[in-house]
C-alpha positions in Angstrom: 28.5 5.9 89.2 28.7 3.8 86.3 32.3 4.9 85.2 33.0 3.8 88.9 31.5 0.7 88.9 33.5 -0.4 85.8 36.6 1.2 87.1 36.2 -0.9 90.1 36.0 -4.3 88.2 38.7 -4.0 86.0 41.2 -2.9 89.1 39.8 -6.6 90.6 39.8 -8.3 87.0 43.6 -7.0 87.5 44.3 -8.2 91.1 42.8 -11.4 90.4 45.1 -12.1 87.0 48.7 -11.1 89.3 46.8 -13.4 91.8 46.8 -15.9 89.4 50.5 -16.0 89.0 51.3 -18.5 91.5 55.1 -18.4 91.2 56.2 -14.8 90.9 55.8 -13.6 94.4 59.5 -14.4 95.1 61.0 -13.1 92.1 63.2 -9.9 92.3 61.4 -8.9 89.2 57.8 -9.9 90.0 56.6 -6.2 89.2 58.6 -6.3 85.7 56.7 -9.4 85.2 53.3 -8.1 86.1 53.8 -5.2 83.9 54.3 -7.2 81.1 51.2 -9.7 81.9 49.0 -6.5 81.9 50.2 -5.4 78.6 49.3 -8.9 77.4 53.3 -9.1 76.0 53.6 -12.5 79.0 51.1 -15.3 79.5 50.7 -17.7 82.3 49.8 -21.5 81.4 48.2 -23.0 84.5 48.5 -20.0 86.8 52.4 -20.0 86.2 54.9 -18.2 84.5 58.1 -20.1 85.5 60.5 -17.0 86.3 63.5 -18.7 86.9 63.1 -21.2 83.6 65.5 -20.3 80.9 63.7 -18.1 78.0 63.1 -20.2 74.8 64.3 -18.4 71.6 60.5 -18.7 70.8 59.2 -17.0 73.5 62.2 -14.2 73.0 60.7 -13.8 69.5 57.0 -13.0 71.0 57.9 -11.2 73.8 60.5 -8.6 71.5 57.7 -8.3 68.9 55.0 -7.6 71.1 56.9 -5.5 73.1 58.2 -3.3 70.3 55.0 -3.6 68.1 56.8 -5.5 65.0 54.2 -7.1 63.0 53.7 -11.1 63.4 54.4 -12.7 59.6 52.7 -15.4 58.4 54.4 -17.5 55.8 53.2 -19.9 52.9 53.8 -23.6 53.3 54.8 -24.9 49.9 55.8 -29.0 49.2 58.6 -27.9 46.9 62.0 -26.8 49.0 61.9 -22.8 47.5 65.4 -20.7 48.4 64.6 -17.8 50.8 64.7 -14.5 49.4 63.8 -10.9 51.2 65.3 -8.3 48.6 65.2 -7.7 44.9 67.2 -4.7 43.3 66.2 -5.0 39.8 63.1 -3.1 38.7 62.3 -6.2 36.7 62.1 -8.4 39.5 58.7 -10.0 41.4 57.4 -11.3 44.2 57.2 -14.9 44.3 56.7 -17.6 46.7 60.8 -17.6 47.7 59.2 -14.3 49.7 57.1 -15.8 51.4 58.1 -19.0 52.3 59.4 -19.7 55.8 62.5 -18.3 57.2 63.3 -21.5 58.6 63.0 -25.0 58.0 62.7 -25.2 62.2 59.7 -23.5 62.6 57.1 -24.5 60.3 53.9 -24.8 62.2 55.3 -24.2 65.3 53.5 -22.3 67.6 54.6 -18.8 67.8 55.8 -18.9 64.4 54.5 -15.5 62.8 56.6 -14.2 65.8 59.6 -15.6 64.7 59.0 -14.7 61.0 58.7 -11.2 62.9 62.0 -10.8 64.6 63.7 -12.4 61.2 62.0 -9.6 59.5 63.5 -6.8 61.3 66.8 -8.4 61.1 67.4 -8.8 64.8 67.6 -12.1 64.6 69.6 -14.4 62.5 68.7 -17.9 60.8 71.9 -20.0 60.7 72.1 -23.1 58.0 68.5 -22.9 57.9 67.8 -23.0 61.6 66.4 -20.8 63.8 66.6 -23.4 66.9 63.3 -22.5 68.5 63.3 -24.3 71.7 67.0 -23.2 72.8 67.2 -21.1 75.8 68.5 -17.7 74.6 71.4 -16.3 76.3 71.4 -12.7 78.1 73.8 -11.4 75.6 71.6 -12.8 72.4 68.3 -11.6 73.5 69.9 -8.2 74.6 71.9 -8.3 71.4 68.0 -8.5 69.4 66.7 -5.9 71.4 68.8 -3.3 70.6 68.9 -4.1 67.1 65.0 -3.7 67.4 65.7 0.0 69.3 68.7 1.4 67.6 68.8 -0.5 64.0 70.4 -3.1 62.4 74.1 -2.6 60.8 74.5 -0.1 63.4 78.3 1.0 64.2 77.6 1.1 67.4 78.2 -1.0 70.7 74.6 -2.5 71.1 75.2 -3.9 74.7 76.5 -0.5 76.2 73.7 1.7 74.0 71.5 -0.6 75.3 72.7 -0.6 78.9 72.4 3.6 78.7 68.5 3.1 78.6 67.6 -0.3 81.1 67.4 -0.5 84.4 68.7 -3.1 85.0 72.1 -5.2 86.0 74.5 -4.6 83.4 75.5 -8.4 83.4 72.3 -9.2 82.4 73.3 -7.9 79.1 76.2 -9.6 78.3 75.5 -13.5 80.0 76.4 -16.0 78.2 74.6 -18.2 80.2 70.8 -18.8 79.5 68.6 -15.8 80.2 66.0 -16.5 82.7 62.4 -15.5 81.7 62.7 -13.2 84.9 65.3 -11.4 83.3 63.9 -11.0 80.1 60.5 -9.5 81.3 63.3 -6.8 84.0 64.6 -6.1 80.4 61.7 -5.3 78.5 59.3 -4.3 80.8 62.2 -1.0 80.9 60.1 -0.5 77.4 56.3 -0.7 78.6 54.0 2.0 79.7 56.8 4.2 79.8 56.2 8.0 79.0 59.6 8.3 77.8 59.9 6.2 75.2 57.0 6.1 72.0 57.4 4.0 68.8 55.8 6.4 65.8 54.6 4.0 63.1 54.4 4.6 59.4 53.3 2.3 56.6 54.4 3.0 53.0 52.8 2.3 49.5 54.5 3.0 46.6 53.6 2.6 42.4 50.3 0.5 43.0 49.1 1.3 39.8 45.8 0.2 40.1 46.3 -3.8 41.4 43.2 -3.3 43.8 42.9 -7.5 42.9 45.5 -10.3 43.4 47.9 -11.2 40.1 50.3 -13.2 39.2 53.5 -11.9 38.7 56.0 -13.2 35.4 57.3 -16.4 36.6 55.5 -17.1 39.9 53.1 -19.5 40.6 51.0 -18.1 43.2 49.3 -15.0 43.3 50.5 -11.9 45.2 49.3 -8.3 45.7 46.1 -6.4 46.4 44.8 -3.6 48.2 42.2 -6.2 49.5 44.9 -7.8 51.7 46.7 -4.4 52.2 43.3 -3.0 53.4 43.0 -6.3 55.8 46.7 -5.9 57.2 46.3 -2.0 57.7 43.0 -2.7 60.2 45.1 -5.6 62.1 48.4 -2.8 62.6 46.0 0.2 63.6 44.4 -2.3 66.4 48.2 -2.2 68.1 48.9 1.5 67.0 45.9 3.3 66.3 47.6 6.3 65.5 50.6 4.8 62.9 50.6 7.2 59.6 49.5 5.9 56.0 51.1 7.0 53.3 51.9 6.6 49.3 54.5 7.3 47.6 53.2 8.0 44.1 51.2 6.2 41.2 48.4 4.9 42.9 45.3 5.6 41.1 45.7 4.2 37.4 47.6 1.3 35.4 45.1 -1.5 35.5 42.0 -2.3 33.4 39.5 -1.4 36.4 41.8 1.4 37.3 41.9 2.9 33.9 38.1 2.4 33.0 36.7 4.7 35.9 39.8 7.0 35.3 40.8 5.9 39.5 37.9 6.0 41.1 38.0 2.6 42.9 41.7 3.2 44.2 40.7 6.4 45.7 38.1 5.2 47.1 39.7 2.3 48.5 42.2 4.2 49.9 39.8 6.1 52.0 38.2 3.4 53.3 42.1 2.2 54.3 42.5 5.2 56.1 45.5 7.1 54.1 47.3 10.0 55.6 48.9 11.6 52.7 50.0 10.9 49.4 52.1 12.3 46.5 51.7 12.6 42.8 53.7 10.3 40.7 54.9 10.5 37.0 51.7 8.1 36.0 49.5 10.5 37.9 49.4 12.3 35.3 48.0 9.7 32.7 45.2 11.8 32.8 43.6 14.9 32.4 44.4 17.4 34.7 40.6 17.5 35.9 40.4 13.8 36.4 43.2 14.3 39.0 41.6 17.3 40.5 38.0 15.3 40.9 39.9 12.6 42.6 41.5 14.7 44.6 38.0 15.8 46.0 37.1 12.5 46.4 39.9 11.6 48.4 39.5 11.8 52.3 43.5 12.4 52.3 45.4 15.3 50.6 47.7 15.1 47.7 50.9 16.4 48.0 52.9 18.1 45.0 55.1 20.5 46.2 56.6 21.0 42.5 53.7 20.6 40.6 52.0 24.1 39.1 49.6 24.8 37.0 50.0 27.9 34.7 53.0 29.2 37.4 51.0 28.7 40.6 50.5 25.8 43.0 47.3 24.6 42.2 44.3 24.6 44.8 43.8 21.2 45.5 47.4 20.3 45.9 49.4 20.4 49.2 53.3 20.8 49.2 53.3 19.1 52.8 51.2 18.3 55.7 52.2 18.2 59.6 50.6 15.4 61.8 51.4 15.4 64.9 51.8 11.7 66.9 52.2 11.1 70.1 53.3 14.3 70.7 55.6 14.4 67.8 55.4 17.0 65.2 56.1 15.1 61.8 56.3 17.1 58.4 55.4 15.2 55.0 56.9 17.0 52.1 55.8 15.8 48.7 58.1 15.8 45.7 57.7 14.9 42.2 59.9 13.9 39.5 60.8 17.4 37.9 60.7 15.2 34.3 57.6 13.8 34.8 55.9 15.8 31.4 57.9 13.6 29.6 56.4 11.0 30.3 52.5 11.3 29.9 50.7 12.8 27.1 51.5 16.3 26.2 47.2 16.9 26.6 47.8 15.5 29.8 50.4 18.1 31.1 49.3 21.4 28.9 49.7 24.1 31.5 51.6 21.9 34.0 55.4 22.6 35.0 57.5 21.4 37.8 59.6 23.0 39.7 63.3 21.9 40.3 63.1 18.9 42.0 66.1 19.6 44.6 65.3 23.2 44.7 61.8 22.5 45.6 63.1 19.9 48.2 65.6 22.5 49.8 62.9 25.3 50.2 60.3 23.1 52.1 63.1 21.9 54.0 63.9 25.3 55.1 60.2 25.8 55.7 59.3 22.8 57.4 61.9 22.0 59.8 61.5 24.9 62.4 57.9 23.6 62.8 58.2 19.9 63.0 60.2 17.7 65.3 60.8 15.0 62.1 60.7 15.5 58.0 59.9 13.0 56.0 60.0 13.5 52.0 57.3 11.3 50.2 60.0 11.4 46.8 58.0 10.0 43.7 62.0 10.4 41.9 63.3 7.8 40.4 66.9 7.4 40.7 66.6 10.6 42.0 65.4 9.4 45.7 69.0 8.3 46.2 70.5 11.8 44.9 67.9 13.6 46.9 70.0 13.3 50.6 73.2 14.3 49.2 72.1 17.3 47.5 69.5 18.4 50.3 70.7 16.5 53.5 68.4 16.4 56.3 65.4 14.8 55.6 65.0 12.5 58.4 63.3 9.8 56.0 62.9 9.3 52.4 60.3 7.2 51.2 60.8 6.8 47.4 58.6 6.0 44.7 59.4 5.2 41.0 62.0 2.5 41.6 60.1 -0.2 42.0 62.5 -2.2 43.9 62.1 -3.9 47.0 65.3 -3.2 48.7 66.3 -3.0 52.6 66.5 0.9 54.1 69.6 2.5 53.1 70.9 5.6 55.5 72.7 7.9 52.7 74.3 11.2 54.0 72.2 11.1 57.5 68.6 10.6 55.9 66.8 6.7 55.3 65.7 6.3 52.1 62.9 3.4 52.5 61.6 1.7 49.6 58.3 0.2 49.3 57.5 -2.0 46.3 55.5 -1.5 43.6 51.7 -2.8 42.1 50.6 -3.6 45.8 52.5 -6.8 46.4 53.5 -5.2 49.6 53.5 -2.6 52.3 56.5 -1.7 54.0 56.5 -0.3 57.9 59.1 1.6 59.8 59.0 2.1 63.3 60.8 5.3 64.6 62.0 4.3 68.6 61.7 8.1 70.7 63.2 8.1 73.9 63.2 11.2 76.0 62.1 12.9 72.9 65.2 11.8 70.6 65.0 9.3 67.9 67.5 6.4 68.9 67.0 4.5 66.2 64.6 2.4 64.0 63.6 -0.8 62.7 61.9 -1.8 59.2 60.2 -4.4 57.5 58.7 -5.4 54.2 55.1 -7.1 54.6 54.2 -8.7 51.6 50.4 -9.2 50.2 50.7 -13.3 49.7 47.8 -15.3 49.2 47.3 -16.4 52.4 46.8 -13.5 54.3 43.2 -12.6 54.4 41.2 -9.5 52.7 39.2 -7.1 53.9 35.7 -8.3 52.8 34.2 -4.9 52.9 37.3 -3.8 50.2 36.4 -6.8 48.3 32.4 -5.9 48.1 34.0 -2.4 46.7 36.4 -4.2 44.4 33.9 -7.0 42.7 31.4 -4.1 42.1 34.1 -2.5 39.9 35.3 -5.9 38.3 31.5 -7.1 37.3 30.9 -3.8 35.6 34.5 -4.3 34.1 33.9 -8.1 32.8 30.4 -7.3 30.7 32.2 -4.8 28.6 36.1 -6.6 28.3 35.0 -10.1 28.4 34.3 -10.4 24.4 36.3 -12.9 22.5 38.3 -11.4 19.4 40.7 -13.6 18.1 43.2 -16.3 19.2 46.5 -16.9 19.1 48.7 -20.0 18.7 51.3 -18.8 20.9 52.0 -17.1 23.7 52.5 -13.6 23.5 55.5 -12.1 25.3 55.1 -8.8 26.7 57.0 -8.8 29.8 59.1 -6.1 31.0 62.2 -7.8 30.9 61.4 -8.1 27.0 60.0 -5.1 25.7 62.6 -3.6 26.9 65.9 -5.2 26.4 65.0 -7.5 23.0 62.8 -8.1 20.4 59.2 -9.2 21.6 56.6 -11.2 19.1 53.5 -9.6 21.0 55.4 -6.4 20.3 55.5 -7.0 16.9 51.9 -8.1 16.4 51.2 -4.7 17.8 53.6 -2.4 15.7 52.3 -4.7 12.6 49.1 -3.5 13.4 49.5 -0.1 13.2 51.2 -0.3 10.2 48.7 -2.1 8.5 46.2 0.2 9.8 48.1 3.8 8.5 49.2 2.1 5.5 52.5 3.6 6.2 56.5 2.7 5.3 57.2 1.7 9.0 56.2 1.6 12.5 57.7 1.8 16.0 56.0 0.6 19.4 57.6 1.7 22.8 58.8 -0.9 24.9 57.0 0.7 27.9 53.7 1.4 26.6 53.2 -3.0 26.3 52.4 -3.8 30.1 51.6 -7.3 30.4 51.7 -10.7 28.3 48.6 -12.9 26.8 49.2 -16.8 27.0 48.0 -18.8 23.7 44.7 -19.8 23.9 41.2 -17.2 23.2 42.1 -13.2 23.3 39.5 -10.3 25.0 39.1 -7.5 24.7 40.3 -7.4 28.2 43.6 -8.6 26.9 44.2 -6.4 25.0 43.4 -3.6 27.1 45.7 -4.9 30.1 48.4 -5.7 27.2 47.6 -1.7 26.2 46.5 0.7 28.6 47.5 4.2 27.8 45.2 6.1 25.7 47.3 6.8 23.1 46.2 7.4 19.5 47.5 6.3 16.3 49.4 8.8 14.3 51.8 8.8 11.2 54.4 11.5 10.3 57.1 11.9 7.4 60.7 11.7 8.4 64.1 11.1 6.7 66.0 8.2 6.6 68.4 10.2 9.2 65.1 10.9 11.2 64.3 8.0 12.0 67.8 6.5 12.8 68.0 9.0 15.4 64.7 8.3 16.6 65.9 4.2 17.1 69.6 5.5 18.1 66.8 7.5 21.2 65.4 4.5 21.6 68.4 2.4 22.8 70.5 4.8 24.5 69.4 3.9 27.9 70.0 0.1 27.3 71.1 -2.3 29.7 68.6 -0.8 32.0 65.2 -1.7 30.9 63.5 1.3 29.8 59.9 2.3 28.6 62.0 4.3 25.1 63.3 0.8 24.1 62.1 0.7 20.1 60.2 -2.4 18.6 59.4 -2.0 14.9 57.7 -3.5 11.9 58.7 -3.2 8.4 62.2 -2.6 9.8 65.1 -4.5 11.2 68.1 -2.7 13.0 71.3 -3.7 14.6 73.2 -1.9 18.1 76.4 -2.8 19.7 75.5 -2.8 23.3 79.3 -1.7 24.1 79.3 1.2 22.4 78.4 4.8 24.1 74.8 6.2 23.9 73.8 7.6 21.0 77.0 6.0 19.0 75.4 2.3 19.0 73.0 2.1 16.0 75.4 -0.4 13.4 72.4 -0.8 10.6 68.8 0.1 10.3 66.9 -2.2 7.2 64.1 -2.5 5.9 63.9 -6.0 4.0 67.8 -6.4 4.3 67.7 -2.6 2.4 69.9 -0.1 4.3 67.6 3.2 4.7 68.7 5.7 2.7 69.1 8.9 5.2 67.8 11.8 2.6 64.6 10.0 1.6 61.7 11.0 2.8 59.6 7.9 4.2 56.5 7.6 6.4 56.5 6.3 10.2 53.1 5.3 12.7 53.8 5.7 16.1 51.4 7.0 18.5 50.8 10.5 19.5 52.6 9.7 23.0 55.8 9.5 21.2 55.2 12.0 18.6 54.4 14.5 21.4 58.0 14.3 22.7 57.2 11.4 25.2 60.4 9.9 26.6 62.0 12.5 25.2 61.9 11.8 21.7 62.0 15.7 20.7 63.2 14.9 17.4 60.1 13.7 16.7 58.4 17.5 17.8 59.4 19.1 13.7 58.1 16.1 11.7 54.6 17.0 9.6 51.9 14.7 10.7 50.1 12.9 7.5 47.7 11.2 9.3 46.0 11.8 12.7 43.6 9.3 13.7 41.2 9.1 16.5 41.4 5.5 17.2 43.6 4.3 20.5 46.3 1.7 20.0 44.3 -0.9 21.5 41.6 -0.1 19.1 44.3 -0.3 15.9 45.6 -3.7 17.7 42.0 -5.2 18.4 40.9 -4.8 15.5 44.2 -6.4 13.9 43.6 -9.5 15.7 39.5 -9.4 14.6 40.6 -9.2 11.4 43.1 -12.0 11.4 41.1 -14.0 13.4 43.9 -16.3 14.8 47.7 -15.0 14.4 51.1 -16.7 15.6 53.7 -13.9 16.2 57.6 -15.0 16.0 60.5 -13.1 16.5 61.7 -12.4 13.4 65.3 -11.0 13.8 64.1 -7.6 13.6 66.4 -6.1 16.8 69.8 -7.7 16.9 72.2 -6.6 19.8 76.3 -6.8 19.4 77.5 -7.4 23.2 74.2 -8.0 24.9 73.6 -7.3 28.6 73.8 -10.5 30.2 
């Protein structure tokens, strides 16, 4: 009776809003325009919704995105004029506030803007000399022209008013006017797209290389902070209210990386994660930063699997990895195959990967192809890869998408030999979301945008309880002063791994003064972040050095070590972890010459090495172990082994010297420089 009674009142609550439309009774399309009421896509201001008024490009904006379930973008408002940006290829780049600034100068605190910001986002709609031109009436042909790009993609080669025409009911003309569209029309047009059985949007948001940023920080170069699985946690509850059942998933080095992270060895991301509701994810390279166990705790701890299809453990698949899942959405039967960098051993601690191998990586991603596709409708490979995500769909084609991992670029979707490879940022400055358009069971297209974590989007306060929990019990152990330094210390990517670095040095210095030893090299990739002049922690130092790597010394030749440095440059200009900084030597490259042929000089005090003589060499046991794939480094005898981590050997270094200034001293010099 109860059921009835409420049954009953919404049925008048809905006869009593249509009521309310005063104006639509003699409109050809007063049942399209209904529809769309219901759905709460329209609204009525005073009782009317002006059918026969032209559509404003505003409203268009709204309408598509509620229509089509785009997210609404909210952008910051800064005094300076900041260039728009949406896209950065390099790995080195960052998210600053050109990201996140407004799309155009036209609709700043407009009403409706995070609408417009929406459409913009997808790429249906374009911003002309700065303009978006808000309040002019949209023609029939530009708002059918959006639509479609919404439905089938954008850079399609296709004719988007006759694909679109295949699918509306609706007078072809109204398609292709060139007149203004009347608001009529546009609700005919869309409401083709609204409680219709036919046609589904299956929604998937993508993480990718968070390594632990569960706060906000401030990328190199940008004034405001970005990131945060706070905000992410926040954004994911506001998408699942408009499609409860999208999919969550990450694409690979979630769990470790940061201070917090790294001190309860993942816990809080995990845990975090589950309270965001992940579907899946897959093991990255810097999953394995860890023990072997710590990975298999957290997987129990997780509410979501882990996939590693490629990942065994003494020849078998371990137990608490899955090589895919299927969910099934709407109907739709989607397989998740998880894929790990076949290299990734080389890249961790050799303790950390005793037992582990990986299988093929495009052998493993053919097989569960093969496996997969007679029982799902759509395959998507979660591809923790590298540059191997964009080698992946012309060696194994038919993956329907490819989210990658490991690149850490934030690129727009790029369809390579029939499969989307999707990318999705890196150190939780953003989430990306596809959504997959089904009609009569076929996917007709899709449409994709990056959502970045900027500072004014709000957090999830019951994340942030969980986070500041983990940061107080952080800041009573790391927030001891050590040292200072006159300087700032430079330990960004962009110089780590390309040219010399000061911070870099201090480090290297301090392992040689520790050991004692003839020389010592630091990798560019194991120095993560920069300290600015002023008082150093010990939660400096542990951000500037997170890998628990220990301090060890061998003996090598003169010829030893020039190949170990020759290594170390070989994949220069692109800017990676191998890249060599020293102490107690100086070397020269030419940039122009082929890998492996570059090294020109290698000095110590102005004194060419001499290559038979034996000398001695600190590195740390990450490197000595055949990390980065310096295997020459696998025969050398070890004359010291130390139990003390870099940071310790680096800490201590600045307690000792109390206040230290770093320079670059000319110790790297490059012939023909990468611009």
């Amino acid at each position: 009776m109860r059921n009835r009674i409420i049954l009953i009142a919404t049925l008048l609550m809905c006869v009593l809003s249509f009521a309310g439309l005063k104006d639509i009774s003699a409109s050809p399309y007063s049942a399209a325009i209904e529809k769309l009421f219901a759905a709460g896509i329209v609204e009525a201001e005073d009782d009317l919704f002006s059918p026969t008024e032209a559509l404003s490009r505003a409203d268009a904006a709204e309408w598509i995105v509620k229509t089509f379930k785009l997210s609404t973008i909210s952008s910051m408002k800064l005094e300076e004029e900041v260039e728009k940006k949406f896209v950065y290829t390099d790995p080195l780049g960052v998210i600053d506030e050109a990201f996140v600034v407004p799309s155009a100068k036209d609709i700043i605190d407009i009403e409706g803007e995070e609408y417009i910001e929406g459409l913009i986002k997808v790429r249906a709609e374009d911003v002309v000399d700065g303009l978006y031109r808000p309040f002019e009436a949209v023609t029939g042909a530009e708002f059918a022209l959006a639509v479609a790009k919404v439905l089938f993609g954008v850079d399609e080669p296709i004719d988007y008013s006759a694909k679109l025409s295949q699918l509306v009911y609706v007078p072809s003309q109204l398609l292709s006017l060139e007149r203004p569209l009347r608001r009529e029309e546009a609700a005919q047009i869309l409401s083709n797209f609204v409680d219709n059985p036919d046609f589904k949007i299956i929604t998937m948001l993508a993480t990718a290389d968070i390594h632990g940023h569960i706060e906000p920080y401030l990328p190199s170069g940008a004034k405001y902070p970005v990131g945060a699985m706070e905000r992410m946690a926040y954004y994911v509850k506001t998408e699942r209210a408009i499609q409860p059942n999208l999919l969550l998933l990450d694409v690979g080095d979630a769990p470790y990386n940061t201070n917090v992270a790294n001190l309860f060895e993942g816990e809080p991301v995990i845990k975090i994660m589950n309270m965001m509701g992940y579907d899946a994810m897959v093991l990255g390279n810097h999953d394995f930063d860890f023990p072997f166990n710590v990975m298999e705790r957290n997987s129990k701890l997780a509410n979501f699997p882990f996939l590693g299809a490629n990942t065994l453990y003494l020849g078998e698949s371990p137990y608490f990895l899955e090589p895919y899942i299927i969910k099934e959405v709407d109907g739709v039967k989607i397989a998740i195959v998880g894929l790990t960098d076949d290299s990734s051993a080389w890249y961790t601690h050799p303790r950390n990967v005793a037992g582990i191998t990986f299988e093929e990586q495009y052998s493993a991603a053919k097989r569960l192809l093969d496996e997969v596709s007679p029982q799902a409708d759509l395959v998507v490979a979660l591809a923790h890869l590298h540059g191997g995500n964009r080698v992946l769909p012309a060696k194994v084609p038919g993956y329907d998408l490819i989210f990658e991992g490991g690149r850490d670029v934030v690129a727009f979707p790029e369809k390579i030999n029939g499969s989307w490879v999707i990318s999705s940022g890196k150190h939780a400055e953003l989430i990306s979301k596809t959504n997959l358009n089904i009609y009569n069971g076929e996917v007709i297209g899709m449409n994709f945008a990056h959502v970045f974590m900027s500072q004014n989007l709000p957090q999830d306060e019951e994340v942030v309880e969980v986070v500041q929990s983990y940061v107080s019990q952080l800041d009573e152990k790391l927030g001891t002063v050590i040292g200072k330094t006159e300087v700032d210390l430079d330990g960004e990517r962009g110089t780590v791994r390309l040219k010399e670095s000061n911070l870099a040095n201090a480090i290297a210095d301090s392992l040689r003064e520790m050991t004692g030893t003839d020389f010592a090299i630091q990798n560019g990739g194991g120095v993560r972040a920069s300290i600015p002049a002023g008082d150093i922690t010990i939660k400096d130092v542990y951000t500037v050095l997170p890998f628990d790597n220990l301090v060890v010394a061998v003996r090598a030749t003169g010829k030893q070590i020039w190949d170990v440095l020759e290594h170390g440059i070989s994949a220069y200009p692109a800017a990676a972890g191998q890249f060599l900084q020293v102490s107690g030597l100086e070397y020269t490259f030419d940039a122009s010459k082929p890998p492996y042929e570059r090294l020109i000089s290698v000095t110590s005090n102005g004194v060419p090495l001499d290559p038979d003589k034996m000398y001695t060499l600190t590195a740390n046991d990450f490197l000595t172990g055949g990390g980065d794939k310096f295997t020459m480094f696998l025969g050398m005898e070890k004359v010291i082994e130390t139990k003390s981590f870099l940071r310790d050997a680096f800490a201590e270094y600045i307690e000792r010297h109390g206040t230290i200034a770093p320079v670059n001293e000319g110790r790297i010099t490059i012939i023909n420089p990468a611009n």
